[in-house]
BALOBA-1460 file (C-alpha; in Angstrom, 3 decimals):
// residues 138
<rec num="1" residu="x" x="20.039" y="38.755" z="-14.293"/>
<rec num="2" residu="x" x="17.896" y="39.816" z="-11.260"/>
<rec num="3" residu="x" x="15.015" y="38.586" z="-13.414"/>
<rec num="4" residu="x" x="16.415" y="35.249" z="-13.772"/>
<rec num="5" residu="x" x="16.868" y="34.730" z="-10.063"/>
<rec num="6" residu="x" x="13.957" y="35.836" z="-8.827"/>
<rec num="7" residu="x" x="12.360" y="33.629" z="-11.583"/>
<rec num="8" residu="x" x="13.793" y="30.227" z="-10.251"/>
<rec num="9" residu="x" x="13.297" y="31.343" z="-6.509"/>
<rec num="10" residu="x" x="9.782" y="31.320" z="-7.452"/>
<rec num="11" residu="x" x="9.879" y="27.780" z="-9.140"/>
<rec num="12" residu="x" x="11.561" y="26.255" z="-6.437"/>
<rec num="13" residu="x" x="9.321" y="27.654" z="-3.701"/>
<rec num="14" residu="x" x="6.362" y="26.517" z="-6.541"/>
<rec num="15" residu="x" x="8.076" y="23.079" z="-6.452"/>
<rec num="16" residu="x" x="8.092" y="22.934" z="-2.630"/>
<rec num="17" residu="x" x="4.976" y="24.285" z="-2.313"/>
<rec num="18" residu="x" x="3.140" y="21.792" z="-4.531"/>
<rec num="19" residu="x" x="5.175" y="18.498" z="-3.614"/>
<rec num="20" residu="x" x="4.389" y="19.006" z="-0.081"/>
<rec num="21" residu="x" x="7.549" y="17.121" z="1.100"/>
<rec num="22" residu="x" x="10.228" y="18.389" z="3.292"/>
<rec num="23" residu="x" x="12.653" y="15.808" z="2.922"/>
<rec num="24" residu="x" x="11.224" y="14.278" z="-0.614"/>
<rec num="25" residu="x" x="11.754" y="10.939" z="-0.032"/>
<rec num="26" residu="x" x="9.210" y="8.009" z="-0.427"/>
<rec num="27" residu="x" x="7.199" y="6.379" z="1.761"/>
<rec num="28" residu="x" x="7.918" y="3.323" z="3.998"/>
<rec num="29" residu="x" x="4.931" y="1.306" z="4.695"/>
<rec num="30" residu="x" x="4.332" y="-2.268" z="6.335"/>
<rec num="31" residu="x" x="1.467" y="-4.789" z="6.742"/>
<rec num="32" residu="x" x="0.060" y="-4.655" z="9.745"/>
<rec num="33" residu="x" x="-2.467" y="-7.226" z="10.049"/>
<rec num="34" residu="x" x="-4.206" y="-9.309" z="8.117"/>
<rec num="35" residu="x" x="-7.119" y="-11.921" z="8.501"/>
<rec num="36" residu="x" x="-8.797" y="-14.382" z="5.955"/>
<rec num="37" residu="x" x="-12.169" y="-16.281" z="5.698"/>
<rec num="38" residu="x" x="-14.017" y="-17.233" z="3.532"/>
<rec num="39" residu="x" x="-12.165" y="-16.120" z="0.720"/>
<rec num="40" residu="x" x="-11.873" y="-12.889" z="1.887"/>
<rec num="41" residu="x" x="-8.479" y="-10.939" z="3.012"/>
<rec num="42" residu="x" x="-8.974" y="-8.241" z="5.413"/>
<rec num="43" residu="x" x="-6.067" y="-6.511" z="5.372"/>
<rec num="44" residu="x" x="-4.231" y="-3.368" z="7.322"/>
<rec num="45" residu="x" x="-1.149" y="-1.481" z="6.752"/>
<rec num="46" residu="x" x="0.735" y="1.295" z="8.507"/>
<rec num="47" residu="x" x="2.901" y="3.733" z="7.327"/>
<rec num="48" residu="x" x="5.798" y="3.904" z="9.292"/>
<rec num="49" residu="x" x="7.892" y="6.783" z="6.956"/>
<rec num="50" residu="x" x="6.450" y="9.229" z="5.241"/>
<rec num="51" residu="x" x="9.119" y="10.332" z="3.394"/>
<rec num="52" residu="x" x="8.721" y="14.244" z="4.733"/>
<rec num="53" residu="x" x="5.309" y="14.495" z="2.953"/>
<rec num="54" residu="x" x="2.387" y="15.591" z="4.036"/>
<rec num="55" residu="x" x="-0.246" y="13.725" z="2.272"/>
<rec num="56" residu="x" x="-0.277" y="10.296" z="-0.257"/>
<rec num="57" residu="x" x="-1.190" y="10.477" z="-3.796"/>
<rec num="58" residu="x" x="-2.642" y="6.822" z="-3.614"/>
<rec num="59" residu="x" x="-2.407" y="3.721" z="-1.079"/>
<rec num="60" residu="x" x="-3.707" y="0.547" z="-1.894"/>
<rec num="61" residu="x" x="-2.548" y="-3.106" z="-2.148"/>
<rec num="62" residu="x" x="-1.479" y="-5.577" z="-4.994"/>
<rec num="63" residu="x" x="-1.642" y="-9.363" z="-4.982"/>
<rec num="64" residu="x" x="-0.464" y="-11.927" z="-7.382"/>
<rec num="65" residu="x" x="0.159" y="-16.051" z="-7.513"/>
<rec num="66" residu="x" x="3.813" y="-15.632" z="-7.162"/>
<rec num="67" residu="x" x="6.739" y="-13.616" z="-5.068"/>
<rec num="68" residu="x" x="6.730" y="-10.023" z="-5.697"/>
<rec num="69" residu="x" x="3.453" y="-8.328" z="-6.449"/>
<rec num="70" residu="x" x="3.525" y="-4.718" z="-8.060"/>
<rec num="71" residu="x" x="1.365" y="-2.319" z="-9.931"/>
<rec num="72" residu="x" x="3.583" y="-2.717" z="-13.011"/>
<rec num="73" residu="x" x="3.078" y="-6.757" z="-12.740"/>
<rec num="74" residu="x" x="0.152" y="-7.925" z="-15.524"/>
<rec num="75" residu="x" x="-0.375" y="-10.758" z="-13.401"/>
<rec num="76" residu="x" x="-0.966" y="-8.876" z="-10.156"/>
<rec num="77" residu="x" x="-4.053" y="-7.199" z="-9.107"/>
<rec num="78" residu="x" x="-4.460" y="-3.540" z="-7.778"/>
<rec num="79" residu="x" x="-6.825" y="-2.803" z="-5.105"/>
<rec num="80" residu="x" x="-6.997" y="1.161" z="-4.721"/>
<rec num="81" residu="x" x="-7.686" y="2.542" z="-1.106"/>
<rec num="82" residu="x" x="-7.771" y="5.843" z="-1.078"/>
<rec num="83" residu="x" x="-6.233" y="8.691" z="-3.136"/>
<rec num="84" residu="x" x="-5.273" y="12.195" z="-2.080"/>
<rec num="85" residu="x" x="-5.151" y="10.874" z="1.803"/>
<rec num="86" residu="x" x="-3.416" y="12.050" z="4.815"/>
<rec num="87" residu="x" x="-4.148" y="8.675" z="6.646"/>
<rec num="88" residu="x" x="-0.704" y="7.204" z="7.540"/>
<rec num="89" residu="x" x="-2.959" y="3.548" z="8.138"/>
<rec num="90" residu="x" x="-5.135" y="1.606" z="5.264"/>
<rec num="91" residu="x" x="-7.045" y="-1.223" z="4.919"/>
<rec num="92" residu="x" x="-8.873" y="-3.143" z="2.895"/>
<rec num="93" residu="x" x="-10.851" y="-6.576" z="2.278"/>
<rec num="94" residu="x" x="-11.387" y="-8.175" z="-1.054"/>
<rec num="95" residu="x" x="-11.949" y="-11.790" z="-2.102"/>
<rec num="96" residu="x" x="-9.188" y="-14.097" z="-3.155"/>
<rec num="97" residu="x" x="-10.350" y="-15.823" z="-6.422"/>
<rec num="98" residu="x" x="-8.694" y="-19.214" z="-5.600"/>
<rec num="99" residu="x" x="-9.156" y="-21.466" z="-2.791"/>
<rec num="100" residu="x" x="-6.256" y="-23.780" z="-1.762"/>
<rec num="101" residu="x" x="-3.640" y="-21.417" z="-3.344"/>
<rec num="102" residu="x" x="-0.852" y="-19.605" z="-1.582"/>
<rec num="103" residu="x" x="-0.961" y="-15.435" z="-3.012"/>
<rec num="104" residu="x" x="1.956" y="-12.824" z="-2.073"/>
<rec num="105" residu="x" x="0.282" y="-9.391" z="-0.626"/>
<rec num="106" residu="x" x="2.251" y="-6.167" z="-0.419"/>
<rec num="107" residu="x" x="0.189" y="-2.454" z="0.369"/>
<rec num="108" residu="x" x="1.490" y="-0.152" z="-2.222"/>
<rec num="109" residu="x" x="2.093" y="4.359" z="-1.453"/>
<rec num="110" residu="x" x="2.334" y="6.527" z="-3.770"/>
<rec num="111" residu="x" x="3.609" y="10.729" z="-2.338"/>
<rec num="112" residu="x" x="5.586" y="13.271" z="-4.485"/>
<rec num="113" residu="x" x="9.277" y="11.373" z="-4.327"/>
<rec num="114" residu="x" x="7.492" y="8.105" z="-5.614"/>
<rec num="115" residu="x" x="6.257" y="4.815" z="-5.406"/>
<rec num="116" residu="x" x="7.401" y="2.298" z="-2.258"/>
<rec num="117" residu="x" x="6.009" y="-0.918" z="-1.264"/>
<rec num="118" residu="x" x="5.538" y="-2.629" z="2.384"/>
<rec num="119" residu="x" x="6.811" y="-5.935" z="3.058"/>
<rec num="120" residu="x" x="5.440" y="-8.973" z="0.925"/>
<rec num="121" residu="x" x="3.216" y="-11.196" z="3.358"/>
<rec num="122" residu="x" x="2.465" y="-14.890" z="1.770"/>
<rec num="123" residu="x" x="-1.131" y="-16.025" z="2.786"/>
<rec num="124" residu="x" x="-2.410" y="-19.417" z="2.166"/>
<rec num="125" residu="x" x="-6.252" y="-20.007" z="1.154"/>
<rec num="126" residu="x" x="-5.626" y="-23.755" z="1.607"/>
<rec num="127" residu="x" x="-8.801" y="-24.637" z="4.274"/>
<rec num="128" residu="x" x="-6.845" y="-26.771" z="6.268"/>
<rec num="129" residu="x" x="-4.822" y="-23.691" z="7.344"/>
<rec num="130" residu="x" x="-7.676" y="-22.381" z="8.520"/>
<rec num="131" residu="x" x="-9.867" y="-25.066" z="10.300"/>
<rec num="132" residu="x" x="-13.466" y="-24.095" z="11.359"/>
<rec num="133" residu="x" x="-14.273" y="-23.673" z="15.314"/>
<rec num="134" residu="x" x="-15.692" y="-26.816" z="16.175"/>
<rec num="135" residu="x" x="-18.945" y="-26.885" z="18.012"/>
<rec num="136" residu="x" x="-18.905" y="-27.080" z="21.321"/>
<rec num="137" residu="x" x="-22.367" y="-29.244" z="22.925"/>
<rec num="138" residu="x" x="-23.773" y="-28.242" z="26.662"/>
């Protein structure tokens, strides 16, 4: 019997010990800010919960045509920041294929409890949204 105690108070301090969370819950994250031009989204999130663990298993952001991007979506694309990271901010710039089309952007954590996903941000690629700086003459 003593056996069998001591055996699961060494898998649950193995279980602790490898998760790396103190409160095992998953991550809350958020966009922070984001910029586009010229077909390219720069992009930043922050990580505003980190669900008691220490480090992230992966961060990154999805994007898709319509509401609701995710990494399970076939009609979303994954961009991968970084993986094994202790950084509770992220960012990122990649090219939109599509010009004059409005895409849905969430940033994406993966830690021990799980997966979580920030809030969805809609960004327009439509040119008139973003009109150049005219020229100014001396």
């Amino acid at each position: 019997m003593k056996r069998i105690k001591r055996l699961a108070a060494l898998c649950f301090c193995a279980v602790t010990i490898l998760t790396g969370c103190t409160k095992f819950g998953t991550a809350v994250s958020e966009i922070n800010t984001y910029n586009y031009k010229d077909r390219q989204l720069a992009v930043t999130a922050i990580i505003t919960d980190n669900g008691g663990c220490d480090y992230y298993m992966e961060q990154g952001f999805c994007y898709r045509l319509d509401t609701f991007p995710s990494l399970n979506d076939v009609f979303s694309t994954q961009v991968k920041v970084n993986t094994r990271s202790e950084a509770d901010t992220f960012s990122a710039t990649f090219t939109l294929p599509l010009v004059d089309t409005t895409y849905y952007v969430c940033a994406y954590v993966k830690n021990s409890a799980g997966l979580s996903y920030s809030n969805v941000k809609k960004i327009s690629t439509n040119p008139e949204d973003y009109p150049e700086t005219p020229e100014t003459e001396d």
